[in-house]
C-alpha positions as CSV (number, residue, x, y, z in Angstrom):
1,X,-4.5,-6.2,19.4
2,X,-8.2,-6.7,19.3
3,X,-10.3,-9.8,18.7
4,X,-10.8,-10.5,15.3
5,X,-11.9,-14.1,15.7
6,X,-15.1,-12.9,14.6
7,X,-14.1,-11.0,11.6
8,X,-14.9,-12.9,7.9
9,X,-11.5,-13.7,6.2
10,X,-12.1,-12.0,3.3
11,X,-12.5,-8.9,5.4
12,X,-9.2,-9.1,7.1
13,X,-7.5,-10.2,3.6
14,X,-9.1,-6.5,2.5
15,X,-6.9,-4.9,5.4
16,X,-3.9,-6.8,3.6
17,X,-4.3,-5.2,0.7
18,X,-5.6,-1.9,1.8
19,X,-1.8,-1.7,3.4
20,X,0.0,-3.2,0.4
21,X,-1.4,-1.2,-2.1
22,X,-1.6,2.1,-0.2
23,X,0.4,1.9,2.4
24,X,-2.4,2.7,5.1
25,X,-3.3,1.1,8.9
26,X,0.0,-0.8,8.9
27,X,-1.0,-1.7,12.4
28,X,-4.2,-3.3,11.5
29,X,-3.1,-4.9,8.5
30,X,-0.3,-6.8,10.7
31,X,-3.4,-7.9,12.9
32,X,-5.1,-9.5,10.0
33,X,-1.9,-11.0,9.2
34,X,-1.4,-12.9,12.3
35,X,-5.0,-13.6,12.1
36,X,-4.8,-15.4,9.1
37,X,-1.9,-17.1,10.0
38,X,-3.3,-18.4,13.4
39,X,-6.4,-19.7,11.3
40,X,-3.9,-21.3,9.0
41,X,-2.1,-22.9,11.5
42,X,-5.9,-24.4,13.0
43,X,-6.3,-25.6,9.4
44,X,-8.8,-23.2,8.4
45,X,-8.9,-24.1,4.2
46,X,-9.4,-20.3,3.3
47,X,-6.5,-19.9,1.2
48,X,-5.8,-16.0,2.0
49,X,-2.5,-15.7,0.2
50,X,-4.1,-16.2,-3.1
51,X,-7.4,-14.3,-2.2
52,X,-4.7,-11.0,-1.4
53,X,-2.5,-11.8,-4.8
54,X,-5.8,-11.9,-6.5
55,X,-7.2,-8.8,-5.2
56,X,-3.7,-7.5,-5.7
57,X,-3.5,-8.0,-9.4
58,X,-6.9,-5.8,-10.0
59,X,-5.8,-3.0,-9.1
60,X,-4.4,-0.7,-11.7
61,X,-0.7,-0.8,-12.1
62,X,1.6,2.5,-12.3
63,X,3.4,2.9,-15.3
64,X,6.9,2.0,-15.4
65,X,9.0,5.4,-14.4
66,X,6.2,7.7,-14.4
67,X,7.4,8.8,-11.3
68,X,10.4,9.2,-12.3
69,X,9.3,11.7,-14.7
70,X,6.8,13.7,-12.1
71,X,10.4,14.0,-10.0
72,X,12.3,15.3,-12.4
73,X,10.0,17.9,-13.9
74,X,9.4,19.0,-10.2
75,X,13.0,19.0,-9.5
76,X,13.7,21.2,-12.4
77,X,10.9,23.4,-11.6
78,X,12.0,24.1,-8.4
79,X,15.4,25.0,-9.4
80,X,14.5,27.3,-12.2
81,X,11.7,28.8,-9.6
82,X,14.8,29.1,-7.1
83,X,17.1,30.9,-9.5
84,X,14.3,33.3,-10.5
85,X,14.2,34.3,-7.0
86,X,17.7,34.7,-6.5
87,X,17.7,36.5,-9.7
88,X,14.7,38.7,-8.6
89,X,16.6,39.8,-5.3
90,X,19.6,41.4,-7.3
């Protein structure tokens, strides 16, 4: 782990949320973690738990089961595209 004593809180909280949203620099964003917990614990007043819940909640929200949908049309797809192949060999 590297020194991030000197890093701004704000800037570590961005790590937090770069990993929660996208699922990036896991590594990293466990370093700002225990970062921000270790300033906590020296009674730093930067309250990061709300700073990452309120960056959290401005970034744009899927759509309940969109995914779901992209799935299943691939799914299908690919078993119509396979049975055309199959069908193709005969």
């Amino acid at each position: 782990m590297q020194d991030l004593s000197s890093i701004t809180s704000e800037s570590l909280c961005a790590q937090v949320v770069a990993y929660r949203a996208f699922k990036i620099n896991k590594q990293i964003a466990e370093d700002c973690m225990a970062e921000l917990l270790k300033r906590k614990a020296n009674n730093d007043a930067f309250d990061f738990e709300a700073f990452i819940n309120a960056e959290l909640d401005k970034l744009p929200k899927p759509q309940t089961g969109s995914l779901d949908g992209i799935f299943s049309i691939l799914s299908s797809n690919s078993k119509d595209f396979i049975k055309n192949i199959k069908n193709d060999k005969k």
